[in-house]
C-alpha positions in Angstrom: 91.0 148.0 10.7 93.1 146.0 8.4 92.2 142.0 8.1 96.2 141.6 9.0 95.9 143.7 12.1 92.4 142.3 13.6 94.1 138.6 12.9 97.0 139.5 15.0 94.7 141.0 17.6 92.7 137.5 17.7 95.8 135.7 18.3 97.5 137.2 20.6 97.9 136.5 24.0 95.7 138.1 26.4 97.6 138.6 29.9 94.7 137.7 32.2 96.0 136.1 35.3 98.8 138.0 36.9 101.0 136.7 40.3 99.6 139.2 42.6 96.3 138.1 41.6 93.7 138.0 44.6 92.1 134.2 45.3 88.8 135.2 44.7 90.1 137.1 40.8 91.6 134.0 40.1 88.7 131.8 41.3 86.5 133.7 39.1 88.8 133.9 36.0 88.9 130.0 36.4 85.3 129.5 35.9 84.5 131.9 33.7 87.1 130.1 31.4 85.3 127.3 31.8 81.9 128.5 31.4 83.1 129.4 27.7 84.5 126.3 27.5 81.3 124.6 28.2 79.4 127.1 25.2 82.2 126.7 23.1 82.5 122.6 23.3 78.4 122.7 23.3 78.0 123.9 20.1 80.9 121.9 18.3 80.2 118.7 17.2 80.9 115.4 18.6 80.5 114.3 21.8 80.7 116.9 24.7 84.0 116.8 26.7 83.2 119.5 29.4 79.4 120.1 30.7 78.0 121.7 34.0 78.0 121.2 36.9 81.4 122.6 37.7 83.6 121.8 40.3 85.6 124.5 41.2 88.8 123.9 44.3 91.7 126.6 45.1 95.2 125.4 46.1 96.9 128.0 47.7 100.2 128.0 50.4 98.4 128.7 53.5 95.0 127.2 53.2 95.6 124.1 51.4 92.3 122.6 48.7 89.6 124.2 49.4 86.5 123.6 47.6 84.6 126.6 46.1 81.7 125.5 44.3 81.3 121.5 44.0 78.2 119.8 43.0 76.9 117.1 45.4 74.8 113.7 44.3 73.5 113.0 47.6 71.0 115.1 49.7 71.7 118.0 50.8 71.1 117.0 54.7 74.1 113.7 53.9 76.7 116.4 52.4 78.7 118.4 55.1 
């Protein structure tokens, strides 16, 4: 492949989230996105901007926030 052609493969746009898109696609498309966010801004330096623990919500029309993954700084027994 031709340096021109891989560079214009790198930059393009890749079309991952979609309308009809299930929840539970988009939920995971959103943290994987920021897991390699986390690896990319880990190894750059300066101090880190984004670092696990994740918390992760959907917003959707019927169902309102919800939480999907959220970490918790109390015991488990004092978080409902």
């Amino acid at each position: 492949m031709e340096r021109a052609v891989a560079l214009d493969v790198l930059r393009s746009p890749a079309n991952l989230a979609h309308p009809a898109m299930p929840i539970q696609d988009a939920v995971d498309l959103v943290h994987y996105l920021v897991e390699v966010t986390c690896g990319f801004v880990r190894f750059t330096v300066g101090a880190p901007t984004v670092e696990p623990p994740i918390d992760l919500a959907a917003i959707t029309l019927h169902e309102g926030f919800k939480w999907v993954r959220r970490k918790h700084y109390y015991d488990p027994e004092l978080n409902s």
